[in-house]
C-alpha positions as a printed Julia matrix, in Angstrom:
376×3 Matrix{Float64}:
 118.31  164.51  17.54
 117.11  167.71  15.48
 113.77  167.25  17.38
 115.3   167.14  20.91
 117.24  170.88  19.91
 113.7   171.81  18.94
 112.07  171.08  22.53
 115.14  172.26  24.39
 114.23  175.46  26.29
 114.76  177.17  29.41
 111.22  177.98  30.91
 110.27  180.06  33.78
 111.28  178.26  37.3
 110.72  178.09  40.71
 112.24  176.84  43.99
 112.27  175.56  47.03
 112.24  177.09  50.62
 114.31  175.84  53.58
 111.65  174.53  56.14
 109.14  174.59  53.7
 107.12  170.93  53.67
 105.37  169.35  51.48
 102.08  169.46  51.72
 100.21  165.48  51.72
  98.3   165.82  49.01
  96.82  162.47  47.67
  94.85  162.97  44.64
  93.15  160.42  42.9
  91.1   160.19  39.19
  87.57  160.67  39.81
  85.74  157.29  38.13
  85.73  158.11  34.09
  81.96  158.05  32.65
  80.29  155.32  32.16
  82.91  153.41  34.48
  81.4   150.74  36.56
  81.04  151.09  40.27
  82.3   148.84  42.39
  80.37  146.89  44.51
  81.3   145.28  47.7
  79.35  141.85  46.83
  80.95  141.64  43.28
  83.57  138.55  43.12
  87.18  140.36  43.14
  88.02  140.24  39.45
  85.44  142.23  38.51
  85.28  144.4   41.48
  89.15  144.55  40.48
  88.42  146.14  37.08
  85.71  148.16  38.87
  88.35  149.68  41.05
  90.82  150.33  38.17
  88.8   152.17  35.82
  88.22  154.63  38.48
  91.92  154.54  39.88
  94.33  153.23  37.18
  97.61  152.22  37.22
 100.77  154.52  37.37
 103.39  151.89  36.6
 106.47  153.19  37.68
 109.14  151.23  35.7
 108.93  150.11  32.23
 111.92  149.34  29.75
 110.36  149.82  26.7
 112.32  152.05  25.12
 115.43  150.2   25.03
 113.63  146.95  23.76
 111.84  149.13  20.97
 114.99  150.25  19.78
 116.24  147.2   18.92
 112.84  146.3   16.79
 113.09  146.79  12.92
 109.44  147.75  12.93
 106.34  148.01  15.43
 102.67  149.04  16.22
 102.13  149.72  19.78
  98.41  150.73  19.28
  97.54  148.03  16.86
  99.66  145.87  19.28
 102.91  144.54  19.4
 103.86  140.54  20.78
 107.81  141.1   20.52
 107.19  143.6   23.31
 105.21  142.86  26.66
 103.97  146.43  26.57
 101.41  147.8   24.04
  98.2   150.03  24.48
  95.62  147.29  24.1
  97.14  145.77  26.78
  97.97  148.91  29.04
  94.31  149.24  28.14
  93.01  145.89  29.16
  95.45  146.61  32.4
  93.93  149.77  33.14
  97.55  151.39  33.22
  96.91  155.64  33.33
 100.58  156.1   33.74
 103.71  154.8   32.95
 107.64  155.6   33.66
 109.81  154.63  30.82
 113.38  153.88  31.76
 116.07  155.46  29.94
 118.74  153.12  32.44
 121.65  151.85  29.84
 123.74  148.95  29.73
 126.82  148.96  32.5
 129.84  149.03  29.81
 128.1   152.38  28.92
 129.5   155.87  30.63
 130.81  159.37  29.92
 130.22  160.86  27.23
 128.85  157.85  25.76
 126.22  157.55  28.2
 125.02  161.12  28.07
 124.87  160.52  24.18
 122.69  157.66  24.43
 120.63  159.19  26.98
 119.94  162.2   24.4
 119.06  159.24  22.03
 116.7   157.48  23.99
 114.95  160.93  25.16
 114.68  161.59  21.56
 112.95  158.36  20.46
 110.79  158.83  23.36
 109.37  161.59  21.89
 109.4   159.65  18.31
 107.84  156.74  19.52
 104.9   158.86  21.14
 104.57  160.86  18.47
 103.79  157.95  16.42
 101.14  156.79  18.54
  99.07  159.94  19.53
  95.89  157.81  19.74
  97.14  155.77  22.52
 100.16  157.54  24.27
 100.7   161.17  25.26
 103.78  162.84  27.02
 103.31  164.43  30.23
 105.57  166.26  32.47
 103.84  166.37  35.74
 100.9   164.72  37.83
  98.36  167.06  36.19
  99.29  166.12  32.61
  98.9   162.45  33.63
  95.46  163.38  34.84
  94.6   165.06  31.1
  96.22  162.09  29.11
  94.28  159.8   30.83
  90.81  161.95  30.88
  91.74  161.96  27.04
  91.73  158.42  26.72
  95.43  158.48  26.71
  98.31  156.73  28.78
 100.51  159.01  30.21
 104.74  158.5   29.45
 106.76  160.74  31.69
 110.18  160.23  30.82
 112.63  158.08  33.73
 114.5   156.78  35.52
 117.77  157.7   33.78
 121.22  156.63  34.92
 122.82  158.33  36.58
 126.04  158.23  34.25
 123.73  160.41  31.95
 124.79  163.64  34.17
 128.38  163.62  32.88
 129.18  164.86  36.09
 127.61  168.32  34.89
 124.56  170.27  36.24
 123.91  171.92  32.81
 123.46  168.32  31.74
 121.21  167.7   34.23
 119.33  170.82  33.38
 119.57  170.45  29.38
 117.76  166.5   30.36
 115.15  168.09  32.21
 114.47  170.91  30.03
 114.21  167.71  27.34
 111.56  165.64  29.63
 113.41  164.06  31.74
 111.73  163.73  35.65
 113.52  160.8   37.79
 117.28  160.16  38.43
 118.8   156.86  39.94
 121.49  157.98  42.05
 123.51  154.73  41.64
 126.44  154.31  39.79
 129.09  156.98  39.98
 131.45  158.23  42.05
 129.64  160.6   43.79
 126.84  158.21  44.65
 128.3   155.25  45.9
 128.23  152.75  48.57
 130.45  155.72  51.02
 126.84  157.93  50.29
 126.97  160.93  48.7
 129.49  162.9   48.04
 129.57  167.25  48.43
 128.93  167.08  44.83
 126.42  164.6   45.22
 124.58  166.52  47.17
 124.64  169.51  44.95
 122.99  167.33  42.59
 119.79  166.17  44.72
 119.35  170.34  45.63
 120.05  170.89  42.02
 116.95  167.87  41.03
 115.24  169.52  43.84
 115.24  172.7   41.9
 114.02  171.44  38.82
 111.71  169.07  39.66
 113.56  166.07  39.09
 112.84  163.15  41.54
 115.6   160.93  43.08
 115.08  157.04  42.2
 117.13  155.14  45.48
 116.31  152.09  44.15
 119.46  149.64  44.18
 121.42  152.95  46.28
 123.67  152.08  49.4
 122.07  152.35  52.47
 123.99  155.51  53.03
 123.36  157.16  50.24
 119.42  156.23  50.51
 119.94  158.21  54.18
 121.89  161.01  53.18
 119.65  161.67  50.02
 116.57  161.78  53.01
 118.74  164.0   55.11
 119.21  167.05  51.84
 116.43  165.85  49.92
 112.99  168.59  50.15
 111.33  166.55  47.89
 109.62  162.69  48.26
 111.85  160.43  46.54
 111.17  157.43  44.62
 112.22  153.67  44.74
 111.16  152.55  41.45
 112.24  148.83  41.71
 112.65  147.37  45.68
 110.44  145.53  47.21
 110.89  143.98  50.94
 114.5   142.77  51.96
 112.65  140.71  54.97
 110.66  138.81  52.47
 113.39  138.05  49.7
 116.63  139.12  50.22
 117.77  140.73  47.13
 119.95  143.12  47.03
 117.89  146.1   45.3
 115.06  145.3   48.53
 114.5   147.82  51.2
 115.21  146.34  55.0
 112.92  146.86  57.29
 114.7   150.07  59.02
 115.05  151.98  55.48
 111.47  151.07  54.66
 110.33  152.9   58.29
 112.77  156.01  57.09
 111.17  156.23  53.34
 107.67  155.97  54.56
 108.74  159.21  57.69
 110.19  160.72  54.52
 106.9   160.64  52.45
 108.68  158.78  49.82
 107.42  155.45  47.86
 108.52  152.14  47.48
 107.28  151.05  44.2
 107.16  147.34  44.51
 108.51  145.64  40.77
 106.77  142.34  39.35
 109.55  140.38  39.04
 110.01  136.64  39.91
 113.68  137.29  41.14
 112.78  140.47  43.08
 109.35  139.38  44.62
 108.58  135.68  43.68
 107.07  133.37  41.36
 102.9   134.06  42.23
 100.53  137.01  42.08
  99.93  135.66  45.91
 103.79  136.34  46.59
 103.73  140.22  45.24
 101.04  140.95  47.25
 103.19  140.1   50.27
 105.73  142.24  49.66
 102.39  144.96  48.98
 101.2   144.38  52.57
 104.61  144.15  54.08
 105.63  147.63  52.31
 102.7   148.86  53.5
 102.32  147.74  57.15
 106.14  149.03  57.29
 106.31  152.03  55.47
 102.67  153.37  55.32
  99.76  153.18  52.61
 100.97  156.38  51.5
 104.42  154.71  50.92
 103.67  151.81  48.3
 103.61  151.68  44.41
 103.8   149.37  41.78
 106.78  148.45  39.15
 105.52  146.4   36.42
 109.34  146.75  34.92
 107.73  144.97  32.1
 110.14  145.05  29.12
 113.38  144.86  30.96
 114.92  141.54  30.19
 113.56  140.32  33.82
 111.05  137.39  34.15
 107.38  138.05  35.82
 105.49  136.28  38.26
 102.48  133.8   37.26
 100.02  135.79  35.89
 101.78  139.01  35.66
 103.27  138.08  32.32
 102.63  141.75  30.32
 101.05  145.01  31.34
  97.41  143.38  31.01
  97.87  141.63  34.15
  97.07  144.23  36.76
  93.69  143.7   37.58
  94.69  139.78  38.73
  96.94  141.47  41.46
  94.25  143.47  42.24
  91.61  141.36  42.72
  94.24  139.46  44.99
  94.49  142.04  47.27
  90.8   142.78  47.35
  90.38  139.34  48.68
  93.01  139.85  51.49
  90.85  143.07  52.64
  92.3   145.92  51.12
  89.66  148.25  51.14
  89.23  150.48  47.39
  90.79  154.09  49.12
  94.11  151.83  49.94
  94.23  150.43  46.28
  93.47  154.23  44.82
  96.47  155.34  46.96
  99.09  152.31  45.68
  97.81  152.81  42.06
  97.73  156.13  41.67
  97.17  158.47  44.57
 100.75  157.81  45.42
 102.25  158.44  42.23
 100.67  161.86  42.5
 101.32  162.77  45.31
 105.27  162.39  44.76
 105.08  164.14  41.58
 103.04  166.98  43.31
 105.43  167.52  45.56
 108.35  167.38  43.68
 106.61  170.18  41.66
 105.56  171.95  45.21
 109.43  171.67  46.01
 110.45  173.22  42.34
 108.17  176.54  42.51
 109.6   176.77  45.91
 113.18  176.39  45.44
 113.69  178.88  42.28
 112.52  181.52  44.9
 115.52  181.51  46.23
 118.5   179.62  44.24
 119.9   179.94  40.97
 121.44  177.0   39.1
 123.99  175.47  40.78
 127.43  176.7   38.88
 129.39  173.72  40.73
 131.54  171.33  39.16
 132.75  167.95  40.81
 136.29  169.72  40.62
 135.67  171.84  42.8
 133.28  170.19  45.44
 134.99  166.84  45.42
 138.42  167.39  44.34
């Protein structure tokens, strides 16, 4: 914990202005050197790998560190079997990016959850510490860019629980001053399945403020809309795929997938047997539903590799990308529409949430608010 005091600090912010949009920006890696160029007469796995080395992966779910904490001893860059996660194979999966959760176990809350929060910030931090060859922390989408021009994958730290607030906005603050860059707005009482409440929404302006991005993933329908409705910045659903496909209950429908793609957020699409199916063939379903629904510019992918959930054939450990790839290669997807679900997406979001940030601090101080007052 002495190392998360050390990194807590209160930099220079900045806000967001009312009527002030986002601009689409939709950046993507130029190809690294010496990366092959894909060729349109190439047989989709390797045109797949092609693609990914100039466009890699910014997996937006990963539960590593809660499976690493419960591991006497590991190597992630030598590489690690007890985990499905390790840099040779983030490597071999051309993975640029990844989101590690810091989501806790239901019986945890209060104080207890915003202690275990700090914890798993701080081995965060350890853990990449202890790897500098292969991992690097970043904070926004231009950090990801370095890390991975360094030879590095980028870890930007979320989604957290939203129990980890306390029901305080200095919390909030004190996580993001700590790392922290995506919220799930699930889980207490002021995002529930009645929506948001008035202290709920002080907390998405307050995220809006920092730069912290709202995860709707497994949210009630109304608080998915009313999180749209105060929201300035592109939220995130780091682990829903399509309702109309599979019905489970952390899917989009249809009519929320239309409103998160008019929204410019992203539906990051999870590779999970339970959530998606069984095949590669039946994840890149819910991939061309999401984005005939949504929009191109709407659709990520989850590998939520490490989180006690089982994977679809052949997307058994973060290695496995460039078989989904090469799957939707065959079914047409031309290489600007993969750069935009791999990365281009991911960017973009995380761009804007910064856009939103600079913005906001031009005109708001922190929020002072308690749930007390708003909601009681």
């Amino acid at each position: 914990m002495a190392d998360l005091q050390d990194d807590l600090h209160t930099g220079a912010e900045a806000g967001e202005l009312d009527g002030l949009s986002v601009p689409p920006v939709t950046e993507v890696l130029p190809p690294q050197p010496h990366a092959p160029v894909s060729d349109p007469d190439d047989e989709p796995p390797a045109r797949a790998h092609a693609v990914l080395a100039a466009h890699p992966v910014a997996d937006g779910y990963s539960g590593l560190p809660w499976a690493l904490k419960h591991l006497p001893w590991y190597d992630l860059e030598l590489g690690e079997s007890a985990v499905e996660t390790d840099v040779p194979r983030l490597r071999e999966g051309h993975v640029g990016a990844l989101f590690w959760s810091l989501h806790l176990p239901e019986a945890i809350a209060g104080d207890r959850a915003v202690g275990a929060t700090l914890e798993q910030l701080d081995l965060v931090r350890t853990v990449v510490r202890a790897h500098p060859e292969g991992l690097r922390l970043a904070h926004d989408a231009g950090q990801a860019i370095d890390a991975r021009n360094c030879g590095r994958v980028a870890v930007l730290a979320g989604p957290a629980a939203a129990a980890a607030l306390g029901d305080s906005l200095g919390v909030l603050r004190s996580l993001h001053a700590l790392g922290l860059r995506v919220l799930t707005l699930t889980g207490v009482s002021w995002a529930s399945g009645a929506g948001l409440t008035r202290f709920g929404e002080e907390v998405v302006r307050e995220m809006n403020r920092l730069g912290v991005v709202a995860d709707l993933s497994g949210a009630s329908a109304e608080t998915v809309r009313r999180t749209f409705a105060v929201s300035k910045a592109p939220t995130l659903c780091t682990r829903s795929a399509a309702r109309a496909l599979r019905p489970h209950p952390a899917n989009l429908p249809d009519d929320l997938l239309v409103e998160l793609g008019a929204a410019g957020g992203l539906c990051m699409v999870p590779l999970t047997a339970e959530q998606t199916g069984p095949t590669v063939r039946d994840v890149a379903d819910h991939l061309d539903h999401v984005r005939t629904v949504a929009g191109p510019q709407s659709v990520g992918l989850s590998g939520t590799y490490d989180a006690g959930t089982a994977h679809p054939l052949e997307l058994g450990d973060a290695s496995c990308y460039p078989r989904l790839i090469a799957e939707l290669l065959r079914r047409g997807w031309d290489e600007s529409e993969v750069a935009l679900l791999t990365w281009g997406n991911v960017q973009r979001v995380l761009r804007g949430a910064a856009f939103t940030a600079r913005a906001a601090q031009l005109r708001r101080q922190p929020s002072t608010a308690t749930i007390a007052e708003l909601d009681g």
